[in-house]
N, C-alpha and C positions, 0 to 999 in steps of 0.2 A: 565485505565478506572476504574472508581467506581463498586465498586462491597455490591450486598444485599443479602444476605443470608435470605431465609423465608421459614416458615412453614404454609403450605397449612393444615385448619382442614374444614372438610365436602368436599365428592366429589362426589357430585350428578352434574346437569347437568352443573349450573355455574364453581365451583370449578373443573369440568372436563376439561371445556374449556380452564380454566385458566391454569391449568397444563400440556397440550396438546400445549398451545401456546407458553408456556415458555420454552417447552420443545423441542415441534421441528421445532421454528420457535424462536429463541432466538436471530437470528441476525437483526431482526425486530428494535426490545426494544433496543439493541446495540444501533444499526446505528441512531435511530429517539431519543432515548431518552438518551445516553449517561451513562448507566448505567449494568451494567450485574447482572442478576438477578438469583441466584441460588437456586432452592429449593432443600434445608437440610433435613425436616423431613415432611412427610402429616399423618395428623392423620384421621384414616377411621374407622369407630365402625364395618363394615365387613371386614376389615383387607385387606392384600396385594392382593386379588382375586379383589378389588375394583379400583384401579391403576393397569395402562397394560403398568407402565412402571418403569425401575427399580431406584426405588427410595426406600428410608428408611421411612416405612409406621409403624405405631404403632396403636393397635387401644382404647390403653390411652391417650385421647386428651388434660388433663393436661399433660402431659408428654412430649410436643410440647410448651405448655405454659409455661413450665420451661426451657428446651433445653437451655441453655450459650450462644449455636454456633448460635441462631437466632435472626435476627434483629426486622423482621417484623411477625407477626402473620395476616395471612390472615382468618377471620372467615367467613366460608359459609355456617354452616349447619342449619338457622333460627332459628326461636322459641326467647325466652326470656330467659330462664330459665338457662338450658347447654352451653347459648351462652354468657351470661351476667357473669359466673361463669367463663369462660374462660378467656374472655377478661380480666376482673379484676384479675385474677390470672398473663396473661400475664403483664399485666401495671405493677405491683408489681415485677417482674421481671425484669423491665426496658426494654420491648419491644412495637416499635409503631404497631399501628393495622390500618388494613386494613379491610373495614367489606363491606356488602352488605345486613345487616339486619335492614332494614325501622322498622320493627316492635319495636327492642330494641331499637333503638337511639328516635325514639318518644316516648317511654315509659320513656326509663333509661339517655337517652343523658344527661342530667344536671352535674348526678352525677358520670357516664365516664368523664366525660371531664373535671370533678373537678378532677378525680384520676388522669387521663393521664398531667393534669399541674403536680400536685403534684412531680409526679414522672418524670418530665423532657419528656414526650414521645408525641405522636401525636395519629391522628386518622383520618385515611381518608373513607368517606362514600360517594361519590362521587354515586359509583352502586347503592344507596340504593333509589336512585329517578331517574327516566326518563333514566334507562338504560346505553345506549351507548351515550347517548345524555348531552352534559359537563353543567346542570345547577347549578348543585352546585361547579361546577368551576366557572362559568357566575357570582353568588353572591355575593364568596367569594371574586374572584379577580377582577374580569374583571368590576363591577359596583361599585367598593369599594369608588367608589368618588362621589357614584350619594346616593340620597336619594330614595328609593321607597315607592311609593304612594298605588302599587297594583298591585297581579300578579293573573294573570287564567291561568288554563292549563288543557290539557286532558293527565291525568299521569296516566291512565292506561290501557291497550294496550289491557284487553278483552274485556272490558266495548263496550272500543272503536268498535273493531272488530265486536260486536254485534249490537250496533246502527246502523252501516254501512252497516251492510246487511238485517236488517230492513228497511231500507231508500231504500238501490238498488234494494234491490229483494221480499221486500215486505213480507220477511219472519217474524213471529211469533218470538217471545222471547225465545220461548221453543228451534225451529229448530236452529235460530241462535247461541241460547248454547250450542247443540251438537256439528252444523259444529265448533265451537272451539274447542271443548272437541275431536275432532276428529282430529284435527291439531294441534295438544296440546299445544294450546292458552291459553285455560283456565283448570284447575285444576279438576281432577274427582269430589271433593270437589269446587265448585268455591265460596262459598259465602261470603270469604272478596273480591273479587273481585267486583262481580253485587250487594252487600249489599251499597257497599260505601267505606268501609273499609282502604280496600289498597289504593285508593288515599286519605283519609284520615290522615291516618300516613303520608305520601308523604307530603303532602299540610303542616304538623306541623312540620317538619324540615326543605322544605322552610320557612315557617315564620320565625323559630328561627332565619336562617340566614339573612331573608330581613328585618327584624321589632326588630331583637334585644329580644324575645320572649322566657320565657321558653319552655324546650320539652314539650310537656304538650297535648298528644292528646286525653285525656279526654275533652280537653277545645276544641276542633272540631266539629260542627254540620255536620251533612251529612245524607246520602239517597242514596239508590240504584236506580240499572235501572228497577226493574222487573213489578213496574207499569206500561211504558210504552209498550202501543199497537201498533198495526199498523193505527189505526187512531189516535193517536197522530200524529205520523209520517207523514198521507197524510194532519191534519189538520197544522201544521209546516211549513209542503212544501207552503201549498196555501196561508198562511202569510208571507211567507217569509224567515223560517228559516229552519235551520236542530236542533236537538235534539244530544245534544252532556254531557255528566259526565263530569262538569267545577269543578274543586277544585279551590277558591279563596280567595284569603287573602286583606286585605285593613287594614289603618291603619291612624286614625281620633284622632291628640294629640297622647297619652301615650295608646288609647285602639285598639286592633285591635283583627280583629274578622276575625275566616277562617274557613272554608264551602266546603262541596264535594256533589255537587246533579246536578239530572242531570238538565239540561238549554238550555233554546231555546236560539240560537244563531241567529243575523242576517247574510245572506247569503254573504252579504259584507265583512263580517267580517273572519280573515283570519282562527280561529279556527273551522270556519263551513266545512272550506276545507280537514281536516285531516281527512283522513279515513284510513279504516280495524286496524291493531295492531299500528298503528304510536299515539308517542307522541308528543305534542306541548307546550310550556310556551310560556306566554305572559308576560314582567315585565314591567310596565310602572315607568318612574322614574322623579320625580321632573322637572327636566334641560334637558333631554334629549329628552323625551317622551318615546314613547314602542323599543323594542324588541324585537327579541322572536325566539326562539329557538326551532327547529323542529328535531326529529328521531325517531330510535326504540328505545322505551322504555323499550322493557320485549326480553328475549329467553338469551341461551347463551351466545354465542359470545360476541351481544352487552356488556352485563354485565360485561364477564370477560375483555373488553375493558376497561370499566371504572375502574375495579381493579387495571389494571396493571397501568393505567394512575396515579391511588395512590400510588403507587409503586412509579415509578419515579419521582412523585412529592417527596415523604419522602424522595427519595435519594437526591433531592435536596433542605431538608433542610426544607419541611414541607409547613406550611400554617400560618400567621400571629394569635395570639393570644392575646382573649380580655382583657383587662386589667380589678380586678374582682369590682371596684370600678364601674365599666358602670352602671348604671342603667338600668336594664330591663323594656319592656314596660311589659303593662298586656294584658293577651287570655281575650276575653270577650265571651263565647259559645252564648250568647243570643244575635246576633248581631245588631247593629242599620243600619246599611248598609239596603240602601233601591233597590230593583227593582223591575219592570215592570212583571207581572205576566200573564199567561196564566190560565184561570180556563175552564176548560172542567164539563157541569152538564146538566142530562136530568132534562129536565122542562114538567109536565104534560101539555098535549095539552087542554089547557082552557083556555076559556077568560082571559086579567088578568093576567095571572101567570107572563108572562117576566116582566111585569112591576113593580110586587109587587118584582121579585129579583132584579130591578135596583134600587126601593127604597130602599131596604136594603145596597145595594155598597154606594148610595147618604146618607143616613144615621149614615154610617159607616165614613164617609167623605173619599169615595174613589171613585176619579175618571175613569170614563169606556172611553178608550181609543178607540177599537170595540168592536162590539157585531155582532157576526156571527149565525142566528138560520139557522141548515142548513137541517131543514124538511118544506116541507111547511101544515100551520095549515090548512088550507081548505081539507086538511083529514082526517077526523074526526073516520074514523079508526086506527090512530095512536094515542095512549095515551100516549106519550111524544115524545119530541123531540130533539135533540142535540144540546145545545148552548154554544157556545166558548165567553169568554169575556176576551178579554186584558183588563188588569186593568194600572193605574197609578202606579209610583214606591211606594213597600212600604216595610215594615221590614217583616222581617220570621214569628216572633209570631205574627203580626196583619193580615198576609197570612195564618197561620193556623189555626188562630181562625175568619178569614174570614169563611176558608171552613167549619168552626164548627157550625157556624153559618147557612150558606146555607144547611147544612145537614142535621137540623134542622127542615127547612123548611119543610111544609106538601108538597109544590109544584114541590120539590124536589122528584126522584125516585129511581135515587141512588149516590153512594158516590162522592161525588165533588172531583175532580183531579185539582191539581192547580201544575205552573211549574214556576222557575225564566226564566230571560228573560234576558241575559248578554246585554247591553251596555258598549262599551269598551270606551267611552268618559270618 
């Protein structure tokens, strides 16, 4: 049987999992994957009281990066900085990596991966999107013969967990953040989570692998969940959708343009289905059509599932590599990609008003698909009133300088909320 020798560094809860599996549940990876997998050295900055088992723990995490005896370097302890130092310190060593850190590979990925060619070695990041869920197996290998057109997904598992109990129980954005932070879903800090953030990074190393794209997730537009309410929520439901954090990418010629905010979904459609911590991708591809791949995305276990599946992949020799002559497309942040919008805005209750903001949409040459006022004006004790407008498809910056516009407006009472609107044709 093949045998890997590897060095576990961070062991917080993934890299716990991961050590705990390998360790006493070793005939698992044996049996299913053909390989035996030894961990030689873990490096922990709280030293051996941090591991409760006996293993050769140091808490100099170069010093694991250099180690002769190790093949693979597992990195779990995040950030960019300490982890980026490591890794490249490993590569120069002539050891492959194994990471789980979404944040460095869409930051640094370009030029890891220029070092790991250089030096003969690999890199598997499999954990660092959608968990336990194999999509960045799904791109590399499994679709290597399709083209794709366009992928959406809900790849982050509090976001998720929070819309979803907005939706069932009606709850506020506030409650729904605790009940996470109380089943530690989401992070005492959660704001790359609800900012946008983390599916973010997520959505910019899928592209690299579906579009051919550098790392690059500065070139990512996005948006958090925390503007929505609970009447978002009931107005969704009564059109027809649920309100779901869509990362998506599309890619028109050479430019292709990816996005994480949240999106009214139709109820048809299978992304509206996924709820509490689950993740979902969608990849639609030239000759095939869609896809789509569904689990947990975030917590242990899954996580260090997907590690070790990197593991046994490198024991077998790794994952195909591009040849540097490919041409990259280009990130476009300012994307042309058009949809269908939802705008949420109080309209003074006077004569007149709805109709001076539908000439501004006819104006704008933007078609109103409905218009929902959902007060009735014949009470002339209310001084505004709530009006929902689906608009026709249209790009991001002519959607936000719609709302610039209507906010504008004197008839206008407060700040216009507008939302994309996925169609997955």
């Amino acid at each position: 049987m093949k045998a890997l020798k590897i060095g576990v560094c961070g062991v917080g809860n993934v890299g716990g999992a991961v050590i705990e599996n390998l360790t006493s549940s070793p005939q698992i990876v044996e049996s299913n994957g053909g390989v035996k997998i030894e961990i030689t050295q873990v490096g922990a900055r709280k030293g051996k009281s941090a591991v409760p088992f006996d293993l050769d723990v140091t808490t100099n995490l170069l010093e694991v990066a250099q180690n002769p005896n190790i093949d693979v370097l597992v990195e779990l302890i995040g950030g960019c900085d300490l982890a980026k130092d490591l890794i490249e310190e490993s590569i120069k060593n002539g050891k492959n990596i194994v990471t789980a850190n979404k944040a460095l590979i869409s930051t640094h990925g370009d030029e890891l991966f220029d070092l790991a060619k250089k030096n003969g070695v690999q890199i598997g990041f499999e954990a660092s999107v959608a968990g336990g869920t194999p999509v960045i197996k799904a791109l590399r290998e499994g679709l290597v013969a399709n083209k794709v057109k366009w992928f959406a997904g809900i790849l982050n598992g509090t976001t998720n967990y929070i819309l979803s109990k907005m939706t069932d129980e009606n709850s506020s954005f506030e409650d729904a953040l605790k009940q996470a932070q109380e089943l530690g879903l989401a992070e005492a800090d959660p704001t790359m989570d609800v900012d946008g953030t983390d599916a973010a990074q997520k959505a910019s190393i899928l592209s690299a692998l579906a579009f051919n794209t550098p790392f690059d997730f500065k070139s990512v537009a996005y948006g958090g969940i925390e503007s929505v309410t609970p009447d978002d929520i009931l107005y969704a439901d009564q059109l027809g959708y649920s309100i779901k954090h869509i990362a998506y990418g599309s890619i028109e010629g050479e430019e292709v343009n990816v996005s994480a905010y949240p999106t009214f979904v139709s109820k048809d459609q299978l992304l509206s289905q996924v709820g509490q911590q689950m993740n979902a991708l969608e990849i639609f591809c030239e000759d095939i059509g869609s896809t789509v791949y569904y689990g947990p995305g975030a917590g242990p276990k899954p996580t260090a599932s997907a590690v070790i599946a990197d593991l046994v992949d490198i024991s077998n020799g790794g994952w195909p590599v591009l040849e540097d002559d490919i041409k990259k497309n280009t990130l476009c942040k300012e994307g042309k990609k058009t949809f269908s919008r939802y705008f949420k805005l109080d309209v003074k209750n006077e004569a007149g008003a709805i109709a001076k903001v539908s000439s501004l949409f006819a104006h704008e040459n933007i078609s109103i698909e409905a218009l929902v006022q959902k007060e009735s004006k014949q009470n002339s004790d209310i001084p505004s009133v709530p009006v929902v407008i689906i608009s026709g498809p249209i790009s991001d910056t002519n959607a936000f300088q719609m709302s610039g516009n209507l906010d504008s407006m004197e008839e206008i009472t407060n700040s216009v909320k507008q939302f994309r609107i996925h169609n997955a044709l």
